[in-house]
N, C-alpha and C positions, 0 to 999 in steps of 0.2 A: 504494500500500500504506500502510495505518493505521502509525505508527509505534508508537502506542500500546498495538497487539494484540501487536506483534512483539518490543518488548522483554522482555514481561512472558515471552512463549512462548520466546525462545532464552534467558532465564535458567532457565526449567524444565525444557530441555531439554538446557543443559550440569548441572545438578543430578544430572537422573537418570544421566547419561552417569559424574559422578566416582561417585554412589552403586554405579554396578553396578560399576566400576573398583576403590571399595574392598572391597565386598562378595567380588569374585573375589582380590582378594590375602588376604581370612580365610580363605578357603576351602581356598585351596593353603597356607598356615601354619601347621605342624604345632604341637596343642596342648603344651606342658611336660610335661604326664603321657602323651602320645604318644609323646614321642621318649625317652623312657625304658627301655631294653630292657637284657638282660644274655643270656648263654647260658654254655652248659657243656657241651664234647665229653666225656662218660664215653668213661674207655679201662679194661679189665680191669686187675684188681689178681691178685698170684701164691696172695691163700688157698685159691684151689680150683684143683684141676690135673685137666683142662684147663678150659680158662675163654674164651671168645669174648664176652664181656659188652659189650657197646659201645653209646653211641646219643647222640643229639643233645636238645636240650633247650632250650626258649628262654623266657623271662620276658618278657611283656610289662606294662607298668604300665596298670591302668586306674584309675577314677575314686579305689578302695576297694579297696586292695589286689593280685595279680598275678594274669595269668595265667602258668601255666603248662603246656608245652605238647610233646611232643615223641616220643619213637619211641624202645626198647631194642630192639636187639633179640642174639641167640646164649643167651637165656634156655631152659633145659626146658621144650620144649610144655607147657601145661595148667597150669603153675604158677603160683605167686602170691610176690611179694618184697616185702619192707621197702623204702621210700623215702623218704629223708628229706633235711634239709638240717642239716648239720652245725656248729658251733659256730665251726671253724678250717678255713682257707683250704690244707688240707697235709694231697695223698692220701699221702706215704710211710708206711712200714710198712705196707701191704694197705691204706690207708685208715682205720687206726688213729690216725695223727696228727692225723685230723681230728678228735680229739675226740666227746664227747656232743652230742645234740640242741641243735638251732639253738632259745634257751630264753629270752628277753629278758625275758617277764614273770615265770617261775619259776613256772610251769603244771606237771602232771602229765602223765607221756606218756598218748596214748589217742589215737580214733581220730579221724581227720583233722576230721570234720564238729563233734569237740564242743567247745565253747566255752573251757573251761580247759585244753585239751590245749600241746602244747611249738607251739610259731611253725614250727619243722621238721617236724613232722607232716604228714607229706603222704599221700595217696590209695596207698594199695598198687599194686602194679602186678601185673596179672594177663595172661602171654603165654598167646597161642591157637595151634593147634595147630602152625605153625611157626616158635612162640619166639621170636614178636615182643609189644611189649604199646607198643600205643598211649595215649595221654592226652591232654587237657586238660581242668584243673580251675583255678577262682579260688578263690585261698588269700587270704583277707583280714588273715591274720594276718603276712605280709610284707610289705616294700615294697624300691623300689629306690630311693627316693631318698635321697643323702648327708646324713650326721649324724641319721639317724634310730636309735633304738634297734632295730628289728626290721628294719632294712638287712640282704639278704640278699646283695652285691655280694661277691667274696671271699672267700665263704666255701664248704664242700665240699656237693656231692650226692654221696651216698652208695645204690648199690643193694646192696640185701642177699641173702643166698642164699634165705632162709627167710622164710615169711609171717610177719606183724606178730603177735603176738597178744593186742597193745593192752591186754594187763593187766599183764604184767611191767613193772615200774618200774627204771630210767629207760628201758630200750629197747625194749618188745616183743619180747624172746626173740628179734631174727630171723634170729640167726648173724653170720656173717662178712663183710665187707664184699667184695664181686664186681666191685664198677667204682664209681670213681669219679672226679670231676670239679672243680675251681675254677669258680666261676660268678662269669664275666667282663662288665665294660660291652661293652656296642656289639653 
């Protein structure tokens, strides 16, 4: 055997051997804006009696702002509610303590899609006929990562009884707060 062919070929072939070794450690390496997540169990608040309001909720970070993602449901069939993220991290009083609109740039309420509306603006939610209302929607106007101004981490989701009506200022008219939530890391 040439030794001449055979060093050149077992240096190329431990090459490729660490290339695919480091390639499969990127791959299983979750990226910084991956591992980024928050959630928020809604439990019913006492403004309406009776009230079943309850649902899970989860945030995940991509590239440009959140998804977020999740399921109400003891809502009235066929309805439509306010949803939003609120200012302060504090359902007591029915969700009152939470404060106004989650608002960092000092935007106008409106509806979710439009560009100077509040960073808590979020997608209405509309339950179907067994008063559940599913969603996800990417909110670019949040994020979850620390020491940002538009960190949504700690602070309240709020569902509301009444549809948005995305002209009253500061809150779209939508009533009373129905469940509410802390939106937690992890």
């Amino acid at each position: 055997m040439n030794s001449r062919h055979t060093a050149p070929s077992c240096a190329i072939a431990i090459a490729c051997t660490l290339l695919a070794g480091c390639s499969g450690m990127d791959a299983a390496k979750p990226s910084a804006t991956a591992a980024l997540m928050a959630r928020a169990a809604l439990m019913p608040t006492a403004a309406v009696n009776p009230n079943s309001t309850m649902g899970t909720v989860a945030f995940t970070a991509l590239g440009h702002g959140v998804r977020v993602a999740g399921e109400v449901r003891g809502l009235p069939p066929g309805t439509e509610h306010g949803f939003h993220i609120h200012e302060k991290g504090d359902c007591g009083n029915n969700g009152d303590a939470a404060g106004g609109h989650f608002n960092p740039a000092g935007g106008v309420h409106g509806k979710f899609t439009t560009a100077t509306s509040h960073a808590g603006d979020l997608q209405s939610l509309v339950a179907d006929a067994s008063g559940v209302a599913r969603f996800s929607i990417e909110v670019h106007a949040i994020s979850l990562a620390e020491g940002t101004p538009n960190n949504v981490v700690g602070r309240a989701l709020v569902v509301h009884r009444d549809r948005d009506d995305f002209a009253t200022q500061p809150t779209g008219n939508a009533g009373p707060r129905v469940a509410c939530a802390v939106i937690q890391r992890g």
